[in-house]
Structures are given as C-alpha cells and as structure tokens.
N, C-alpha and C positions, 0 to 999 in steps of 0.2 A: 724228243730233243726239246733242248729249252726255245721255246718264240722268240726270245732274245736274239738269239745266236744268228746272226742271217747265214753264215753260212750252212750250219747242218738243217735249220728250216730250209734253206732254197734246194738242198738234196732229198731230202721228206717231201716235197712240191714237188719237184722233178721227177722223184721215182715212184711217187707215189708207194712208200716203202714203209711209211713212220708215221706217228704222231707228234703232238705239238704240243706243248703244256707252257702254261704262265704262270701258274702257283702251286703249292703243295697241293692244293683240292682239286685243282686240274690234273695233275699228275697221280693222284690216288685213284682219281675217276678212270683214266685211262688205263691202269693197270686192274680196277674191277672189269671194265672191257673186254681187256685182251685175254682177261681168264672165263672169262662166259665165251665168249666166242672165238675157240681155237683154228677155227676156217677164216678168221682175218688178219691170225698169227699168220698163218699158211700164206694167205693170200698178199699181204706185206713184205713178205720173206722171200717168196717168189719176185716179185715184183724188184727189190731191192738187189738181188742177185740177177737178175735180167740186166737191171741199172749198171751196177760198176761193171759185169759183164761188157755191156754196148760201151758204155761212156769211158770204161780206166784202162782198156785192154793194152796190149803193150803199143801195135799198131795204132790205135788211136792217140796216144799218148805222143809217139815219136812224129806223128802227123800236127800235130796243136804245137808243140814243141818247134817244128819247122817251121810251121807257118808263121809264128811269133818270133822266128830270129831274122825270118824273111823279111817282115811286117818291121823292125827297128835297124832293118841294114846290117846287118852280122852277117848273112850268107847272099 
C-alpha cells in the first residue's frame, strides 16, 4: 500500500500482512521481492487473513459498534 495512506499503512502495521511503498522505485523493489520469495507471499497472506479474521468478524464488529453508541449516549 501506498505510506501516504494512513489508513491501509496502520492495517499493513497491524496485521503485519503488507508492504509499504513511497515511490515507483520502492514499489517496483517490492514486487522484485514478493516474486523471489513466495514464503513471504504465503506468510503475509496468512498473516492478513488471520487479521480481518480476528479484527472484522461479525461479532467483533457488532461489539465496537455498541460500545461506540454506548460511549456518545444512543444506548
């Protein structure tokens, strides 16, 4: 994802799932990477799918969801 972006960098941070890039050369670099070493395709992909697994599930969601109507007086 682009470093710019805070938010899809703080889920690459979080899930440890991604890379980061800031310019075309950084971005090129990274995709020579990800094609020499298919065990960090693997292991980012795992990693990423663990991620919205834990973190977007439905139960998780309807819990953050309460909590934040709770937290401004709606419930």
């Amino acid at each position: 994802v682009h470093s710019k972006c805070k938010v899809t960098a703080g889920h690459c941070l979080r899930s440890n799932g991604g890379l980061m890039f800031g310019d075309f050369y950084q971005f090129n670099e990274i995709l020579d990477l990800l094609m020499e070493q298919p065990q960090l395709c693997q292991a980012m992909a795992e990693n990423g799918r663990r991620y919205v697994q834990t973190e977007y599930n439905w139960n998780t969601v309807l819990d953050r969801f309460e909590s934040a109507m709770k937290k401004f007086g709606f419930l």
